[in-house]
Structure formats: structure tokens, C-alpha cells
N, C-alpha and C positions, 0 to 999 in steps of 0.2 A: 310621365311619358305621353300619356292621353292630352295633355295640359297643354303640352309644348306641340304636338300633331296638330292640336284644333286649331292654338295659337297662327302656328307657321298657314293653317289653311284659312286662314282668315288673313293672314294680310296677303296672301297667292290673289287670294279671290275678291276683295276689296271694291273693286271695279263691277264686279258680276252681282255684289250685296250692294251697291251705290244704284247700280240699273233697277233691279229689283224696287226699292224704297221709290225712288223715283217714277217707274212705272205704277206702284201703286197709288201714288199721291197724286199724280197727276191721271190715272183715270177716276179712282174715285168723285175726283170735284167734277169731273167730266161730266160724269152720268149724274151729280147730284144738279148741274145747271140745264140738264137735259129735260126737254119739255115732258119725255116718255120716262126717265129715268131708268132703273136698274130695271129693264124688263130683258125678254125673253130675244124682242125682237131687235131691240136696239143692240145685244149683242150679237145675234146673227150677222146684224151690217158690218161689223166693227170686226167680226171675222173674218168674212169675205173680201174686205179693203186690205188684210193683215195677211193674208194667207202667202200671197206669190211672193211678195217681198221678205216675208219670212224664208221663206225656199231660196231665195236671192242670197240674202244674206249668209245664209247655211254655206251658200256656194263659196261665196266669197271669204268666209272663214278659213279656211284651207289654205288658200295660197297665203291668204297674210300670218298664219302660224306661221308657213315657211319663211315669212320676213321679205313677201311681195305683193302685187295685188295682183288681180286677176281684172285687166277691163275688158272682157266677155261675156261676164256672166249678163247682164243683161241680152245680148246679142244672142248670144244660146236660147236664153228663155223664150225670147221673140223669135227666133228660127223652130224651135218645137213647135211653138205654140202655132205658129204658122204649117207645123207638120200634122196637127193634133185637128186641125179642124177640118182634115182632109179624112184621118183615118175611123176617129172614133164618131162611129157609127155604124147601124145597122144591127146584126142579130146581136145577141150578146157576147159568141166569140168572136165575131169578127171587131165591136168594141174593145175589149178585152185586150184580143192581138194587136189594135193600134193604139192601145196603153202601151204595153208592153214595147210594142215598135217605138214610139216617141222617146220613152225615155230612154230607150236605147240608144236613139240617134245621138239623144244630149251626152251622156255618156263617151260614145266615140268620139265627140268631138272634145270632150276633157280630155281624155284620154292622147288626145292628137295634142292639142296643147303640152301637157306633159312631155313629149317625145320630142317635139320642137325643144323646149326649155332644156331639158337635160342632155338630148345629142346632139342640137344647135347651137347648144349652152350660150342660149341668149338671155338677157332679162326679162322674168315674165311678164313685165311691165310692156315691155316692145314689144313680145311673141304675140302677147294677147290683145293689144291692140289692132295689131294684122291679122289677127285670128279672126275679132270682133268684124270686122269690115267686112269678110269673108261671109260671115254668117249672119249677116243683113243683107248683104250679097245673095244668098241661097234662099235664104226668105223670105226675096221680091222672087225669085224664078217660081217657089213655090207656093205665093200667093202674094202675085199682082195686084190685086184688088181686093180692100178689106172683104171676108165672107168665109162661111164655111156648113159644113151642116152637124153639129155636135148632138147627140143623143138629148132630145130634152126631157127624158126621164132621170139621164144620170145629170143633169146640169140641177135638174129642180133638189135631186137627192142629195149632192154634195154640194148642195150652199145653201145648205137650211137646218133648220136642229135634227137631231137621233129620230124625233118622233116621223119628222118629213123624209127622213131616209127611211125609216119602218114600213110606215103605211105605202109609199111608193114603191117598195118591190115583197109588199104582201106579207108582212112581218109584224106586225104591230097589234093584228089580233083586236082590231077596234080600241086600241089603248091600251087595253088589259092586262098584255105581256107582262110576266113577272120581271122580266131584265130589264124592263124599257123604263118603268115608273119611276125611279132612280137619276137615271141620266136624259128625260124625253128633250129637254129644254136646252140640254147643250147643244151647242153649234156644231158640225160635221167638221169645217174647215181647224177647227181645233182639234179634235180628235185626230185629224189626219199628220196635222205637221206633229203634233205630237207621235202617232206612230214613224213617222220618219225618223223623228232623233231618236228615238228609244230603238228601232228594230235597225237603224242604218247607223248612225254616227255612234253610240256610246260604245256596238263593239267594237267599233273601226278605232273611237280611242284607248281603250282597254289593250289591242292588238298590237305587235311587236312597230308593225308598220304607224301605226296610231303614233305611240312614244317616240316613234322615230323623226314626223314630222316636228314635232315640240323639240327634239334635241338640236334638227338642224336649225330653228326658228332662237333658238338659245343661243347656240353656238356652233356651225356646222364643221368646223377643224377641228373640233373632241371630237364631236360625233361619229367623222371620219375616221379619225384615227382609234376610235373604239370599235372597228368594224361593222356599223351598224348599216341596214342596207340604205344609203340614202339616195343612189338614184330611183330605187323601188317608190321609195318612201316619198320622193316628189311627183314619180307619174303616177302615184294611189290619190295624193292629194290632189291634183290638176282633174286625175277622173272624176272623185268622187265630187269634186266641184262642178263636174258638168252634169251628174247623176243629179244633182240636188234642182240648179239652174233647170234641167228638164223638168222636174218636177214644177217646178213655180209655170213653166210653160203649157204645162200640161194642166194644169189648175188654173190656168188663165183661160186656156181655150173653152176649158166648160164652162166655167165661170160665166162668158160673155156667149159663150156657144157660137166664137168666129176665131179667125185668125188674122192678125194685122201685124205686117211687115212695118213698122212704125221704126224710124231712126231714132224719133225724140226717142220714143217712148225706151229704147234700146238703151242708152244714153243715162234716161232720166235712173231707170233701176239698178243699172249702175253705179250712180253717183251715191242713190241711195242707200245699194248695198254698202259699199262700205262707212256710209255715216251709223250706219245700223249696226255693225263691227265693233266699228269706235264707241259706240254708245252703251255697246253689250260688255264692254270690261277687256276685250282685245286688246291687246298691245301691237299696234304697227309698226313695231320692231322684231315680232315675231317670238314665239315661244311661251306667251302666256295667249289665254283668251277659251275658250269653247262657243262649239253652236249655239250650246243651248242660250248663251249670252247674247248673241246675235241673234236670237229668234226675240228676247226681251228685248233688245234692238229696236227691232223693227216695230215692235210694239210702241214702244216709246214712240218713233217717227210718226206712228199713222194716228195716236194718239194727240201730238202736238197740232195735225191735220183735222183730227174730228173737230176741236177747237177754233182752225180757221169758220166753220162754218156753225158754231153756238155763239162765237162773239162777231161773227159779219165783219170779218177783216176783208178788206179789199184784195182781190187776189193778183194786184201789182207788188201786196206788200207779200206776201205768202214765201214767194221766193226768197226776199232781202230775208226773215226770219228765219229758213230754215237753215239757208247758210250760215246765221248766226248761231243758230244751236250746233250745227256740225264744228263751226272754229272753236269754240268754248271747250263742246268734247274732246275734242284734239288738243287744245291748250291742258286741258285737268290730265289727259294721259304723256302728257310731254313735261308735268310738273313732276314728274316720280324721274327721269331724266336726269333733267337740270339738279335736283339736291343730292344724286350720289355722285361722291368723288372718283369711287373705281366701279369703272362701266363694267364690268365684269360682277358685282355686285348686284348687278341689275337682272342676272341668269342662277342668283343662287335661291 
């Protein structure tokens, strides 16, 4: 029985163990052509480059378990983030409560999404393009002109290792802390998306509403007809895309300590979130995939990017290549497709 479990879970996940291998082979030679090599600080950078699009990506996972995409999540991310470098600042609750505010915001507007899609009952394809527009729309009224004033206490502590978080808000004990010597060297931006998926998405998929999304993304006329809640089950996923989306906004704005209503740039993390989807073992048919494959995702993307600048490609050609990694991924998840004969097959 154990045999047949591991078996069946290994070809479910097939796609999430291809990202993995893949992620590893291609950062290892990464960092072994790196003039710095496997240090402390070259992964800090590689963090910080990785962080928002991982949070992107997260977002965008959701809608396409349900078997759509979401073209907002970038649009969100840039409207927080344009919220973020208004709020967070000042004492430390008043930082605090414009964390708390920002992702809030991101949040209601998943959540508005959601509600469009299920009692508009549009495609969230359409919904959330209008949505998008919206909310580049709201994030030139609230910040016209790139700028902002972010905490530069908490910008230096969350984009730098455990130890630069310690000694920055008095913790570190000159190094000596017994908890710190362990971890000093990790990068903060790691630790954080990793607490996202651990303390936000694994119960969310564990949870009634969790397995709900993956049933309608499988097949939503069983799902239905096994009473399962699925208009819940599409406005939890449209939220929690926006929860995530704010995050990545929110960790942009410290990041660069401003906020910028950018179109491209709204646009570009878009595009990327879902190459980052596809790349993480998702299916854009809906009903296989997880975050955590998308946060490998993204990794993968920023990774093929560190490499635009170890081999000096010219950055006319940057674009022509990344699209080409995204059609390929797309092609390898559209070959599991083409060779079964009962499409229904493709949901057992």
C-alpha cells in the first residue's frame, strides 16, 4: 500500500521534482561561475531579486488551480506597494499598522475580484484584467511620482541575513546569541516567504476550502454535484491571491524603500508570475500544482536572469530567451495532454 501511495505521489508531482532538479543544477553552476562564488553575500542578492516574484507567483497559483489566471497580481503588487511606502513608517506601531494596513488592502481587492468572478460570473481572465487597470489606476492617484519614506531600519533588516536582522533591532548580543550562530548567514527574504507558505498556504491547502479549489480546477461539475462549497472555494482563492500579491508589494516597497506606480513593471510580474507557475509543476488546466512549486518557480526565473549578467548577454537578447524558456515549459506541461486518450484521465 505504502508502494502504490509513494508511487501514485510521484507521478502527481513529477513536474514539482523536474523544478526542484532543475533549480538545483542550474544554480549550483551559477554560483560555481560566480566570481564571489557560494558566499554569504551573493545569496543575500539572489534573495532579494527572488523574494516579490516568489510572492507573485504564490498569487497566481490560486486562480490557475481553479483552471484561470489571474492578470492582476502584478497590478496589486504595484498598487500596495505604492500603499506601503506611504504607510510604513515612523514609530514602530505605527510601521506595524501600515503592514498590517497594506496587506490588507491587497487582500480586499482579491477578495473584490473574487466576487466579480462568481456573482458577475465572468472569466477571471476578463474580470481581472479590468481589475488590473483599476489598480494601476489607484496607484498613480496614490503615488504620482516615484518616492516614498520606508523605515530604513526595517529595509536594512529584511534584505540582509538573520545576523543583520539581529544586531539591527538589538538582538544579536555582539554575535554570541546562542540561536543566531546556526542560522546568522541566511538571508531574511528566505525565511519570510518561507514563513508565508508554511503559516498561510499549507493550511489553506489542507483545509476543506484548500481541496475544494483542486476539485473545481480537476473538474468543477463533480465538485458541484458533491456539494462542495465552490463559490467559497473561488472567492478564498481570488483573496488569498491578493493576500499573497500584497505581500510581494509589501516587500518591494522595503526593499527599494519607495513606491513606483510602473505599468511595465505591473505587466512585467505578471507575465512572470505565471512563467513561474508553469515552471513550478502547475498545470494550466487546473487541479494539480502547489505554491510551494511556484515559489521554485520563481527561483528558477531569477536564476536564468542571474546568468544574463555572468555570461554578458546583451539585454536585447534577455527578453527573446525568456520567452523561450516560458514556451518550452508550456510545451513539456502540454505533453502530459496530447498522450492521454481520455481527458478525464488527466483528473485521476
Amino acid at each position: 500500500m505504502r508502494g502504490t501511495n509513494l508511487k501514485r505521489w510521484l507521478l502527481q508531482n513529477v513536474g514539482f521534482g523536474t523544478a526542484l532538479l532543475l533549480l538545483a543544477v542550474l544554480y549550483i553552476s551559477y554560483n560555481m561561475m560566480h566570481p564571489r562564488g557560494f558566499s554569504s553575500a551573493v545569496a543575500v542578492q539572489n534573495a532579494n531579486e527572488t523574494a516579490a516574484i516568489a510572492f507573485v507567483a504564490m498569487a497566481q497559483t490560486l486562480p490557475v488551480l481553479l483552471g484561470g489566471l489571474d492578470l492582476s497580481v502584478g497590478a496589486v503588487m504595484t498598487l500596495t506597494s505604492c500603499i506601503a511606502s506611504h504607510l510604513v513608517s515612523g514609530s514602530p506601531a505605527q510601521i506595524l499598522l501600515g503592514m498590517v494596513l497594506t496587506l490588507l488592502s491587497g487582500t480586499a481587492f482579491g477578495l473584490m475580484n473574487g466576487l466579480i468572478v462568481v456573482y458577475g460570473r465572468i472569466q477571471p481572465i476578463i474580470a481581472t484584467l479590468a481589475t488590473g487597470a483599476v489598480a494601476v489606476g489607484l496607484a498613480l492617484l496614490v503615488r504620482p511620482k516615484p518616492g516614498g519614506d520606508v523605515d530604513g531600519d526595517l529595509n536594512w533588516a529584511l534584505t540582509n541575513s538573520v545576523f543583520d536582522f539581529a544586531d539591527t533591532y538589538g538582538l544579536a548580543d555582539g554575535g554570541n546569541a546562542w540561536w543566531l550562530r546556526p542560522i546568522a548567514n541566511v538571508p531574511v527574504p528566505v525565511i519570510l516567504v518561507a514563513l508565508i507558505a508554511i503559516l498561510v498556504w499549507v493550511p489553506f491547502r489542507r483545509s476543506v476550502t484548500g481541496r475544494t479549489v483542486y476539485a473545481i480546477g480537476s473538474a468543477e461539475g463533480p465538485a458541484f454535484m458533491s456539494g462542495l462549497p465552490i463559490h467559497r472555494a473561488k472567492i478564498a482563492a481570488f483573496t488569498m491571491g491578493g493576500f499573497f500579491a500584497a505581500c510581494g508589494g509589501l516587500y518591494l516597497a522595503i526593499q527599494t524603500s519607495s513606491g513606483n506606480a510602473d505599468i511595465q513593471q505591473a505587466g512585467a510580474y505578471t507575465l512572470n508570475s505565471i512563467a513561474a507557475v508553469v515552471l513550478g509543476g502547475t498545470s494550466l488546466l487546473g487541479g494539480i500544482g502547489s505554491a510551494i512549486g511556484s515559489i521554485v518557480g520563481a527561483m528558477i526565473l531569477r536564476v536564468i536572469s542571474f546568468y544574463f549578467r555572468i555570461l554578458d548577454i546583451d539585454p536585447l537578447l534577455q527578453p527573446l530567451i525568456e520567452g523561450v524558456v516560458l514556451l518550452v515549459a508550456v510545451s513539456f506541461g502540454a505533453f502530459r495532454t496530447l498522450r492521454v486518450k481520455n481527458k478525464l484521465d488527466l483528473f485521476r
